[in-house]
N, CA and C of each residue as an Amber inpcrd file, in Angstrom:
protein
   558
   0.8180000  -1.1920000   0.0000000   0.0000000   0.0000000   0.0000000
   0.8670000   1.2640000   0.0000000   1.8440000   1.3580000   0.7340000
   3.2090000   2.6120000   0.6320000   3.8020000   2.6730000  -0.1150000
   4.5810000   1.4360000  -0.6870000   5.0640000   1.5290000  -1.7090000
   6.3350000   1.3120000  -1.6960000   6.7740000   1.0540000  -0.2170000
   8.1630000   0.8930000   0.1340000   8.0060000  -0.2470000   1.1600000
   9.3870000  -1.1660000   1.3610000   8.9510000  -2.2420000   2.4040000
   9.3160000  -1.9370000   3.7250000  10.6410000  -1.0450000   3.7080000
  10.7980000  -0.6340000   5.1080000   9.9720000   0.5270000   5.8250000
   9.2500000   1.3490000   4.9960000   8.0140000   2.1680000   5.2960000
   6.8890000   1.2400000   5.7210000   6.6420000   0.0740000   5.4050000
   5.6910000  -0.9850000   5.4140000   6.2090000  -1.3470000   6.8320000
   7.3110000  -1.6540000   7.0210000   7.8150000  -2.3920000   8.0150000
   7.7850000  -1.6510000   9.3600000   7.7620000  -0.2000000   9.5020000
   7.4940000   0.7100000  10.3750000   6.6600000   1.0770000  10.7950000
   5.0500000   1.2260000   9.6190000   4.2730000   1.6500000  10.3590000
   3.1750000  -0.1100000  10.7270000   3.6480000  -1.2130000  10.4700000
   3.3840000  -2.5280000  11.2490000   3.8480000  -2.4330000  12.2890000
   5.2340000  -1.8510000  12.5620000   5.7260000  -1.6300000  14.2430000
   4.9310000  -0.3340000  14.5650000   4.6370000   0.4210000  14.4220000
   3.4440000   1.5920000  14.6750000   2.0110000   1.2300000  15.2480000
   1.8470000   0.0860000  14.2590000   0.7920000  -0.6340000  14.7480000
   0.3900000  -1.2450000  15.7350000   1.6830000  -2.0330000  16.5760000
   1.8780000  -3.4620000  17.1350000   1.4370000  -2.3730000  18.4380000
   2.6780000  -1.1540000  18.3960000   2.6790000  -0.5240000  19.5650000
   1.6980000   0.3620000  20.0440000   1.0330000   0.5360000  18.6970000
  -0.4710000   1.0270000  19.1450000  -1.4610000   0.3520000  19.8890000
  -1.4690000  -1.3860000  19.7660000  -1.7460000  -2.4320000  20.1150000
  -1.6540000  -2.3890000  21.5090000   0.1010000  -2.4130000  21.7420000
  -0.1050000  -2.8670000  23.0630000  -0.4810000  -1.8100000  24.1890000
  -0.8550000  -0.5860000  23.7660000  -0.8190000   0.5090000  24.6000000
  -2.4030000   0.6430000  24.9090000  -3.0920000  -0.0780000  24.0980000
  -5.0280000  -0.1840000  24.0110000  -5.3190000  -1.1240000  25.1090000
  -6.6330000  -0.5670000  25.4940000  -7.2610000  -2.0600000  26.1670000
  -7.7370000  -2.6830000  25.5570000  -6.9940000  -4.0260000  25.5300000
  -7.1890000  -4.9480000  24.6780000  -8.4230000  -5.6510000  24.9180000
  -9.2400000  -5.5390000  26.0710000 -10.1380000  -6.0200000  26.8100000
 -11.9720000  -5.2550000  25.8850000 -11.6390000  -4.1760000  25.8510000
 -12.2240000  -3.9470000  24.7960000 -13.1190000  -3.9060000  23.6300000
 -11.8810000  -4.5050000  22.8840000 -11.7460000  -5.0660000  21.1800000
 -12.0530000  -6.3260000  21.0010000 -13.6880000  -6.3460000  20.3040000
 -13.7330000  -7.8270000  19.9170000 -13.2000000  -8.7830000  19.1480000
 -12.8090000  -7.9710000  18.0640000 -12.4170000  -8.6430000  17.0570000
 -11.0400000  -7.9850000  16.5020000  -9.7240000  -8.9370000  17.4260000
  -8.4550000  -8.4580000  17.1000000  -8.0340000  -8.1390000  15.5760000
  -8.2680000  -9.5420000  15.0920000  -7.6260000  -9.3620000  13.1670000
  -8.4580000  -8.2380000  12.7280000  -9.7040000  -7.6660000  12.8360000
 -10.1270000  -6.6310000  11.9930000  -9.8300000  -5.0660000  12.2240000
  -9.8960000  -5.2580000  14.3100000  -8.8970000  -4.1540000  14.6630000
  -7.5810000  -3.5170000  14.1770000  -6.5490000  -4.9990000  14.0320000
  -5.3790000  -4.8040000  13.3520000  -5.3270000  -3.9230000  12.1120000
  -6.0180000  -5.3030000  11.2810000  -5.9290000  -4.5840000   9.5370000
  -6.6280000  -2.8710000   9.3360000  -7.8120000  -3.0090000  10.5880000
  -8.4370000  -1.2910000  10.0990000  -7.1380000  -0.3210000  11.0070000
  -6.6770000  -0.3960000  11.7860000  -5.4130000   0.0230000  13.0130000
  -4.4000000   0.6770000  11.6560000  -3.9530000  -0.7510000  10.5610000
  -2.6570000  -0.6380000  10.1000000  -3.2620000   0.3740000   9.0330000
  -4.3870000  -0.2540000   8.2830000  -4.8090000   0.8630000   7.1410000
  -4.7740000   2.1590000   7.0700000  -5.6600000   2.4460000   8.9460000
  -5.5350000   3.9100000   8.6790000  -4.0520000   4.3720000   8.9970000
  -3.1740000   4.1060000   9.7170000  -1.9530000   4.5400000   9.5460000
  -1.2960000   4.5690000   8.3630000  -0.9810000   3.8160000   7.3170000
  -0.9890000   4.0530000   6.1180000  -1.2300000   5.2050000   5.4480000
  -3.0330000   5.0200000   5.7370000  -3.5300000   6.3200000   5.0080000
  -2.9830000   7.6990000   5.4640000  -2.6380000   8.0070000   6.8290000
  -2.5690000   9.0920000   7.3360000  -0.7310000   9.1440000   6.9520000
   0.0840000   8.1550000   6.6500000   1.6280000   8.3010000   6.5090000
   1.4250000   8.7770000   5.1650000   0.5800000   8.1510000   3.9800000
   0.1960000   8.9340000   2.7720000   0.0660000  10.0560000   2.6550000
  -1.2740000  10.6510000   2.8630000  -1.0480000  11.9190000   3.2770000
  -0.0670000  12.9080000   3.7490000   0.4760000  12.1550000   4.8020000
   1.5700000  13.2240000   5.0930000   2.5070000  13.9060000   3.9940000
   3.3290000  12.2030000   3.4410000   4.1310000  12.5670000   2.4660000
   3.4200000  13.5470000   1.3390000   1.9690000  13.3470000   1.1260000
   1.7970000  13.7550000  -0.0500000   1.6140000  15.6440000   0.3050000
   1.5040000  15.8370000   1.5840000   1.1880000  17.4040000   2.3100000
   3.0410000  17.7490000   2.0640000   3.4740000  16.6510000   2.3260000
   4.7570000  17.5340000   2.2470000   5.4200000  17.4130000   0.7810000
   5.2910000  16.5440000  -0.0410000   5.5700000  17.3020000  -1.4140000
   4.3980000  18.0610000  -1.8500000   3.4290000  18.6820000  -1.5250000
   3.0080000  19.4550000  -2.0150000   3.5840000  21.1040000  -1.4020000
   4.0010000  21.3640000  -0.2490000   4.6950000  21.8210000   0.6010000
   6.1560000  22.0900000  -0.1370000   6.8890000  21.0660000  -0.3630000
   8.5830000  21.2750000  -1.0840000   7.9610000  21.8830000  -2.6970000
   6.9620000  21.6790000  -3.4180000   6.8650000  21.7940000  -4.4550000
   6.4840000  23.3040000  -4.4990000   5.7290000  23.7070000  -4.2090000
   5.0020000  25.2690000  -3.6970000   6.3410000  25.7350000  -3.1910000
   7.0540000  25.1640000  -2.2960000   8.4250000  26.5010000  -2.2420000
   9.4430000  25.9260000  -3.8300000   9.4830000  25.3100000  -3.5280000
  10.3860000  25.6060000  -5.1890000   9.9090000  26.2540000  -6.3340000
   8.5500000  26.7360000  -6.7810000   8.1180000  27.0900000  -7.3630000
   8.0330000  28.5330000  -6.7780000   8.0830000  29.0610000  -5.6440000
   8.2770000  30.5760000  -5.1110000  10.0480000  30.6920000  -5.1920000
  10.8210000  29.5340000  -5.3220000  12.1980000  30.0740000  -5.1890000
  12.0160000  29.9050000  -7.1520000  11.4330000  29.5360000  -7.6850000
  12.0960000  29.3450000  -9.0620000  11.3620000  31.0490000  -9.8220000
  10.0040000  31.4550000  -8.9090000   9.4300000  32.2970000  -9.1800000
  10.4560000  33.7490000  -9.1900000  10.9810000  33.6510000  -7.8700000
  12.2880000  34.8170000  -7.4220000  13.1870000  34.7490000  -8.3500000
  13.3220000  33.3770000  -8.4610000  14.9800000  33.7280000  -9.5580000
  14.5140000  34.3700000 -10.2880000  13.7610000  33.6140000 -11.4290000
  12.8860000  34.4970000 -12.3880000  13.2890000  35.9810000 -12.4360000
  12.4270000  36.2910000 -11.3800000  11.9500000  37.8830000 -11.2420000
  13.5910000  38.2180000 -11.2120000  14.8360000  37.6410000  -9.8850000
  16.0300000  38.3140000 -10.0880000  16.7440000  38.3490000 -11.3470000
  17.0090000  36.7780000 -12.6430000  17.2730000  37.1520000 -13.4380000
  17.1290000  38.3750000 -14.3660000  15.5400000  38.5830000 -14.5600000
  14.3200000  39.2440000 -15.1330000  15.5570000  38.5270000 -16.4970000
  14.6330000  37.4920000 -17.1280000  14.3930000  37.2460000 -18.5320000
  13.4610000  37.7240000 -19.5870000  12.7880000  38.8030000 -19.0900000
  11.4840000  38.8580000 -19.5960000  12.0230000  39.9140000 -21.1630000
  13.0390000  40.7950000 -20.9330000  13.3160000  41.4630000 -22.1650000
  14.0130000  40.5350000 -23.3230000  14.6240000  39.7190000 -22.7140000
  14.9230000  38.2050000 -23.4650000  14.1350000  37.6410000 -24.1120000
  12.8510000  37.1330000 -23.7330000  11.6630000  36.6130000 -24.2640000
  10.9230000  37.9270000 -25.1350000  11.3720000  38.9390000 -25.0790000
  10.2510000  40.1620000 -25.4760000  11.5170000  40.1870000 -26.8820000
  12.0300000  40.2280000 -26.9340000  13.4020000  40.6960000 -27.8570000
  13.4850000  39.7520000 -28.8610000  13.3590000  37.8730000 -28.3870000
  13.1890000  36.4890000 -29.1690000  11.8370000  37.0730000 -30.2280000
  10.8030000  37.3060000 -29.1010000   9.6080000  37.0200000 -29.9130000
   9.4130000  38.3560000 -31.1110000   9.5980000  39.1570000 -30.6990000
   9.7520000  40.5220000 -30.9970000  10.6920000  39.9870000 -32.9760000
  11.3940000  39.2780000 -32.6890000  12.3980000  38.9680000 -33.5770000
  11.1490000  38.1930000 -34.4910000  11.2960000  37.4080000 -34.1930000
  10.3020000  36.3420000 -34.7060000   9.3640000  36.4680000 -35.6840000
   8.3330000  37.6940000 -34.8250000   7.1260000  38.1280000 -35.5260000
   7.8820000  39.1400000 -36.4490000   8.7770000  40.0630000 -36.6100000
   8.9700000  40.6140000 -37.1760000   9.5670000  40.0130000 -38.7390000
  10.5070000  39.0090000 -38.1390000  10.8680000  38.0290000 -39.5300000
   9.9510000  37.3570000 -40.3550000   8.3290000  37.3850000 -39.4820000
   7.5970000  36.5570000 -40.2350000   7.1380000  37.3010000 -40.9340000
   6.4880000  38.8380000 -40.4630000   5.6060000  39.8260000 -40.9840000
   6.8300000  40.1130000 -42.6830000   7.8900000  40.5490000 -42.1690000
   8.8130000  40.9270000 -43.5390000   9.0190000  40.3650000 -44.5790000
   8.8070000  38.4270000 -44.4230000   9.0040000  37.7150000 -45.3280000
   7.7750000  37.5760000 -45.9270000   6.7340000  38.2070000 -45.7150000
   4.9760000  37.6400000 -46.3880000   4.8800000  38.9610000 -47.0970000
   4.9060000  40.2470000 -46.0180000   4.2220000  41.7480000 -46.8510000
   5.2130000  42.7320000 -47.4980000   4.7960000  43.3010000 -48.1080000
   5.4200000  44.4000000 -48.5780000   5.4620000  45.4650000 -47.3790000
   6.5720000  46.5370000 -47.6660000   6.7580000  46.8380000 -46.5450000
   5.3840000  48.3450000 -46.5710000   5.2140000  48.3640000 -47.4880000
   3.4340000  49.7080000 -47.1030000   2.5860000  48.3170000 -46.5760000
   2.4700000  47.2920000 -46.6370000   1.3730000  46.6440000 -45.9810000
   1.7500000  46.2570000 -44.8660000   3.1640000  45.9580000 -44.6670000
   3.5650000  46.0030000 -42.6840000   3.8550000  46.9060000 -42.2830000
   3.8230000  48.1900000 -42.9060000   4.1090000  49.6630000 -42.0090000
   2.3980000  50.0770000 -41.7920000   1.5570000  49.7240000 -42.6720000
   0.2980000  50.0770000 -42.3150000  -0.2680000  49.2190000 -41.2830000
  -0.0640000  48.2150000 -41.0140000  -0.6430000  46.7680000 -40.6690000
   0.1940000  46.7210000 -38.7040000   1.1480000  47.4160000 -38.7650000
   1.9570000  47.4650000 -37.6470000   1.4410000  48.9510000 -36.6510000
   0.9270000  50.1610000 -37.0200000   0.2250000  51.0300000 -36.9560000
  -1.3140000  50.9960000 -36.6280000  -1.8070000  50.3350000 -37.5770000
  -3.4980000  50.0780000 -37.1810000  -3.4540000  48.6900000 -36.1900000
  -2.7920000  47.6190000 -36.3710000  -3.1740000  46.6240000 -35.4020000
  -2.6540000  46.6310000 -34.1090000  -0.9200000  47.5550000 -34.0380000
   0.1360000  47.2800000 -33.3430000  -0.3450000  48.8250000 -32.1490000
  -0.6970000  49.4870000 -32.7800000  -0.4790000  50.9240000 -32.1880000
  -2.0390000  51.4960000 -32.0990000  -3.4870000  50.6670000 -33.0620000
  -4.4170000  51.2320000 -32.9770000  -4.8630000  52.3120000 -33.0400000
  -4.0710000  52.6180000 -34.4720000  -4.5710000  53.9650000 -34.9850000
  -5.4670000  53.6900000 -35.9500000  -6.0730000  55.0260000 -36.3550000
  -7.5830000  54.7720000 -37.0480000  -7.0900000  55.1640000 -38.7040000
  -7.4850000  55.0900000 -39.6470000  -7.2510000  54.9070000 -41.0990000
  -7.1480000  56.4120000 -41.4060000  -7.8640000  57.7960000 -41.0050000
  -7.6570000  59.2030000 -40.8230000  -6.2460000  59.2480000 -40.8790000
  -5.4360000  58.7780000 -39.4560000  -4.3130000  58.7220000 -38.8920000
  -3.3350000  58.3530000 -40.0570000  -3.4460000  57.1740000 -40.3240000
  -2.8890000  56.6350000 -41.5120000  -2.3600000  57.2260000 -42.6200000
  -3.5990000  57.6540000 -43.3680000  -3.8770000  58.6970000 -44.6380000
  -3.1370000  59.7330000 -44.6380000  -2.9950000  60.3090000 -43.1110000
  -1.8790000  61.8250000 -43.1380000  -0.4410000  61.3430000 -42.9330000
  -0.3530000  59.9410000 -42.1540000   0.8340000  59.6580000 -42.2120000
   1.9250000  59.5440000 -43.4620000   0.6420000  58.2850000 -44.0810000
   1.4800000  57.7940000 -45.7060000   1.1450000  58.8170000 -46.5650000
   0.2110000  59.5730000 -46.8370000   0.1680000  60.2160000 -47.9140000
  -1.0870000  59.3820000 -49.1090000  -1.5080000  58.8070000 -48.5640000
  -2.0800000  57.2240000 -49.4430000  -3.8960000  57.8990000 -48.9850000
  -4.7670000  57.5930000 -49.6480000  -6.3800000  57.2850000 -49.4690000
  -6.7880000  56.4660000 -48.6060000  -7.7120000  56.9450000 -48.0010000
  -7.9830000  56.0960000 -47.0420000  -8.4770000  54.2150000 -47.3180000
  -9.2890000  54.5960000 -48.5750000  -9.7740000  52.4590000 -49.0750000
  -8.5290000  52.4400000 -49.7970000  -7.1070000  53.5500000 -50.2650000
  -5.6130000  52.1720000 -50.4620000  -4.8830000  51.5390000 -49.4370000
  -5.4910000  52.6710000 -47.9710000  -4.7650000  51.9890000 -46.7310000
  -5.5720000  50.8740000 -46.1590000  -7.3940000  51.0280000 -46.1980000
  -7.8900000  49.4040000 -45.9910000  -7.5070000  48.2840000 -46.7620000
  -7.2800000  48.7590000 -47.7760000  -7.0980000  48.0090000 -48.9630000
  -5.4580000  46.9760000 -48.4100000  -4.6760000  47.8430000 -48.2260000
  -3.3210000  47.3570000 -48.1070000  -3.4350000  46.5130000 -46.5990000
  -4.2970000  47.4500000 -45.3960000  -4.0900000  46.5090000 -44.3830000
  -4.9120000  45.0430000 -44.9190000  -6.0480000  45.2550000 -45.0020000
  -6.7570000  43.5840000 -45.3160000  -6.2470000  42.7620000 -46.2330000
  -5.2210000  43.3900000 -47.3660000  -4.3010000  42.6360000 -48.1600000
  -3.0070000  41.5910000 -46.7300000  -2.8180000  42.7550000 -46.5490000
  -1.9770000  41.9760000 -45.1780000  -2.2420000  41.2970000 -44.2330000
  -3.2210000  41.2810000 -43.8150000  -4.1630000  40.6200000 -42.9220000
  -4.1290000  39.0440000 -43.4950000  -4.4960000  38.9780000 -44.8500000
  -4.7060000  37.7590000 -45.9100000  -3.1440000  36.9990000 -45.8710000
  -2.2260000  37.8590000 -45.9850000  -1.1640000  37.3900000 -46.4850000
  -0.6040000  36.5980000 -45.1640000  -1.0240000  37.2660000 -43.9900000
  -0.0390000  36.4390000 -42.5700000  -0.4920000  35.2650000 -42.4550000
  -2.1080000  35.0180000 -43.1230000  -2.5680000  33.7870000 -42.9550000
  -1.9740000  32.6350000 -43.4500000  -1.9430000  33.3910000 -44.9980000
  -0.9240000  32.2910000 -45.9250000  -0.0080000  31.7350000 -44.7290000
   1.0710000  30.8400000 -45.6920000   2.2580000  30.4910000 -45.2680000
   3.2230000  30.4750000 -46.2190000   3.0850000  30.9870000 -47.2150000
   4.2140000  31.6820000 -48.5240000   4.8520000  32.6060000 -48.3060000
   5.6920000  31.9010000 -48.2530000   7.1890000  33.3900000 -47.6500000
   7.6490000  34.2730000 -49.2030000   6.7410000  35.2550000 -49.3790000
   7.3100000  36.1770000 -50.6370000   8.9580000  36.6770000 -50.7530000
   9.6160000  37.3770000 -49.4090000  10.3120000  37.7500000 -49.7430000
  11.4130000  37.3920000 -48.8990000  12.7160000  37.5770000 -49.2890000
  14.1680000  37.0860000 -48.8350000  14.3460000  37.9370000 -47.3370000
  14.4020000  37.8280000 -46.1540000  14.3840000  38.1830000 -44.8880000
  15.7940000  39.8380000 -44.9320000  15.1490000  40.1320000 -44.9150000
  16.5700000  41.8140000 -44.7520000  16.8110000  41.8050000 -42.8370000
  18.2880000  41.0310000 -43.0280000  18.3870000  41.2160000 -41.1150000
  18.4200000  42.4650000 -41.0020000  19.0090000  43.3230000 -41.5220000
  19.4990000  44.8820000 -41.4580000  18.1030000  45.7630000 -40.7710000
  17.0730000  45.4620000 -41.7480000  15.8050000  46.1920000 -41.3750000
  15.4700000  45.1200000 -40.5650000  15.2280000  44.0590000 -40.1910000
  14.7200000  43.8680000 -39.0260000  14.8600000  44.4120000 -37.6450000
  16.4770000  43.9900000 -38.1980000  17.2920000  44.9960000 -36.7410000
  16.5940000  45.7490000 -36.2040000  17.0690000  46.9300000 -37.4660000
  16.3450000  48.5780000 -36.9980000  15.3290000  48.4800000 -36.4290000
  14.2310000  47.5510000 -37.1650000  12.7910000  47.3700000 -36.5610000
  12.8580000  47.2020000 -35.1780000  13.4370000  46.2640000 -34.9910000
  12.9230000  45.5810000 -33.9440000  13.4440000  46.9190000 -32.5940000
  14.6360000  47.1430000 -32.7620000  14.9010000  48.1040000 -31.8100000
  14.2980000  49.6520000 -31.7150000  13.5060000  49.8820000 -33.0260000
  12.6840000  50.9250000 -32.5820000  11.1760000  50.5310000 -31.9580000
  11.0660000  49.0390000 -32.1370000  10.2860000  48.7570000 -31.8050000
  10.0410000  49.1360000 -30.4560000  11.3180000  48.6010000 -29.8830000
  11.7160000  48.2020000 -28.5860000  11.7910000  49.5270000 -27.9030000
  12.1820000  50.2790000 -28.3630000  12.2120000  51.4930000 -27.8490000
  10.9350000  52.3890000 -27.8620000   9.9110000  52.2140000 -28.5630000
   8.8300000  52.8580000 -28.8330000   7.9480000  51.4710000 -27.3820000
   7.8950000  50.7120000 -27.0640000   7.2820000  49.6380000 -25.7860000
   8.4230000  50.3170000 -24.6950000   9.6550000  50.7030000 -24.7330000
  10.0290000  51.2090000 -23.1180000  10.1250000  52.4090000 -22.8060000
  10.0330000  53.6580000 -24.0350000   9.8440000  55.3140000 -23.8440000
   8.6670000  55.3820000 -24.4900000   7.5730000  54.8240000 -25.3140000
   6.5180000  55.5950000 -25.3430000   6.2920000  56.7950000 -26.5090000
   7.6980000  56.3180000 -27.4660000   7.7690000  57.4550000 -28.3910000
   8.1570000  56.7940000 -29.6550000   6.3460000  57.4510000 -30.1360000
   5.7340000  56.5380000 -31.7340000   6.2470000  57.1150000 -32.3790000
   6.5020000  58.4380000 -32.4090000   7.0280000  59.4450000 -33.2710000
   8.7880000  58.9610000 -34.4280000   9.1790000  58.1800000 -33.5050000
  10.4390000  57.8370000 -34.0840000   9.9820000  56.4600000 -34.5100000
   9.1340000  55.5780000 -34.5040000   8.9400000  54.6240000 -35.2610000
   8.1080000  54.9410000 -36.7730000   7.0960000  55.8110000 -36.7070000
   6.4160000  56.5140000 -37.6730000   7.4930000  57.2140000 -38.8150000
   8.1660000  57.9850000 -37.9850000   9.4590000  58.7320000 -38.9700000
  10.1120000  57.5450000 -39.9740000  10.7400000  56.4420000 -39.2740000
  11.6880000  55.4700000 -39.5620000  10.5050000  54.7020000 -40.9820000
   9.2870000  54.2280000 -40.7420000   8.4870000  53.8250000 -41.5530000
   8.1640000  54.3340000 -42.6470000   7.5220000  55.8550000 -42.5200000
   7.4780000  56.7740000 -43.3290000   8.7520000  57.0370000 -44.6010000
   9.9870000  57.2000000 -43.9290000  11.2280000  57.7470000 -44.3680000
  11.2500000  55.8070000 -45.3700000  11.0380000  54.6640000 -44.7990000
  11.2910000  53.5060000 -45.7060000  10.2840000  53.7730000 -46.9900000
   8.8370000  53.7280000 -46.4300000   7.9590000  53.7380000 -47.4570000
   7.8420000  54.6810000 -48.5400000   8.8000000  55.9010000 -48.1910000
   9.0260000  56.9430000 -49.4430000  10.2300000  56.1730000 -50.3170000
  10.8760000  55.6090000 -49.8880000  12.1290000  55.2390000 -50.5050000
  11.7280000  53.9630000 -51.7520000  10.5670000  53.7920000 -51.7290000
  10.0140000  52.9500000 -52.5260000   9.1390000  53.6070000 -53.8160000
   9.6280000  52.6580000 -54.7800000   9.0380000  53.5030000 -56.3060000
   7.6970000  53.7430000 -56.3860000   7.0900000  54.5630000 -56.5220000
   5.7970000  54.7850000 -56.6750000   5.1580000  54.0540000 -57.9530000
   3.9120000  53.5480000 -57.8300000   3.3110000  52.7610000 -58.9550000
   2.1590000  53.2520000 -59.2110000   2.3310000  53.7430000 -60.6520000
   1.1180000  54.3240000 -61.0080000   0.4220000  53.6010000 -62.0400000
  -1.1970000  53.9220000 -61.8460000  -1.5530000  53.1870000 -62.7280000
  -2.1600000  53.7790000 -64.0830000  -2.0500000  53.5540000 -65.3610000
  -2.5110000  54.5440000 -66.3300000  -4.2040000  54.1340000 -66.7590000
């Protein structure tokens, strides 16, 4: 029932001596006394162990919680993922459909906002976000990954989540999306 024989073997001596310390005078029926005597000791040595790894487990999980917090990994994990999504967004859209698409979903600006930013109509900027929207779904990687601009990305990213200042991510976007040939249509 414990699971061990010398744990077995201890709380039978637990038992015996529980035995002889009773009035035996009592107890009608020794063998059923015994076996219910030994069971519940068992049960209650179960328990214990199981109160106390639940006990060692709950503090290791407050000491693994502290490290945590003392390492702080968390700009680590923000910086990985940060990477990630950005490599995925670059390899699917063009970069007016992830500078628009990073703005309205990322920053929750409204299509007004947009329009004065890029210079673009307001249904070419729905147009371009719901094009992008379509494209993350895919899984066709259009274009060859630029670490260079990710970089940049990612660290203005990073810097626009720990100062709060859109203004230099907008500039940096803006200043890419002019640098691109204009397409007109006749």
């Amino acid at each position: 029932m414990v699971g061990c024989m010398k744990d077995a073997e201890d709380l039978v001596q637990d038992t015996f001596e529980k035995w002889l310390k009773v009035d035996q005078s009592r107890i009608k029926n020794v063998k059923a006394y015994l076996i219910q005597s030994l069971k519940n000791i068992c049960i209650n040595f179960l328990n214990s162990i199981r109160r106390s790894r639940e006990i060692n487990l709950s503090n290791r999980l407050e000491e693994f919680r502290n490290k945590y917090v003392e390492l702080d990994f968390r700009p680590f994990d923000f910086e990985q993922d940060l990477l990630a999504g950005l490599s995925d967004l670059l390899q699917k859209l063009t970069f007016p459909e992830f500078s628009l698409l990073i703005l309205k979903e990322g920053f929750e600006m409204d299509y007004p906002e947009l329009t004065e930013i890029f210079e673009k109509r307001k249904d070419h900027c729905r147009q371009l976000v719901s094009r992008a929207k379509k494209k993350i779904k895919a899984s066709n990687i259009r274009f060859p990954l630029n670490l260079e601009k990710r970089n940049e990305l990612s660290r203005e990213l990073s810097l626009v989540c720990k100062n709060g200042n859109l203004q230099q991510l907008i500039h940096l976007l803006q200043k890419e999306v002019a640098k691109l040939p204009k397409v007109r249509k006749n």
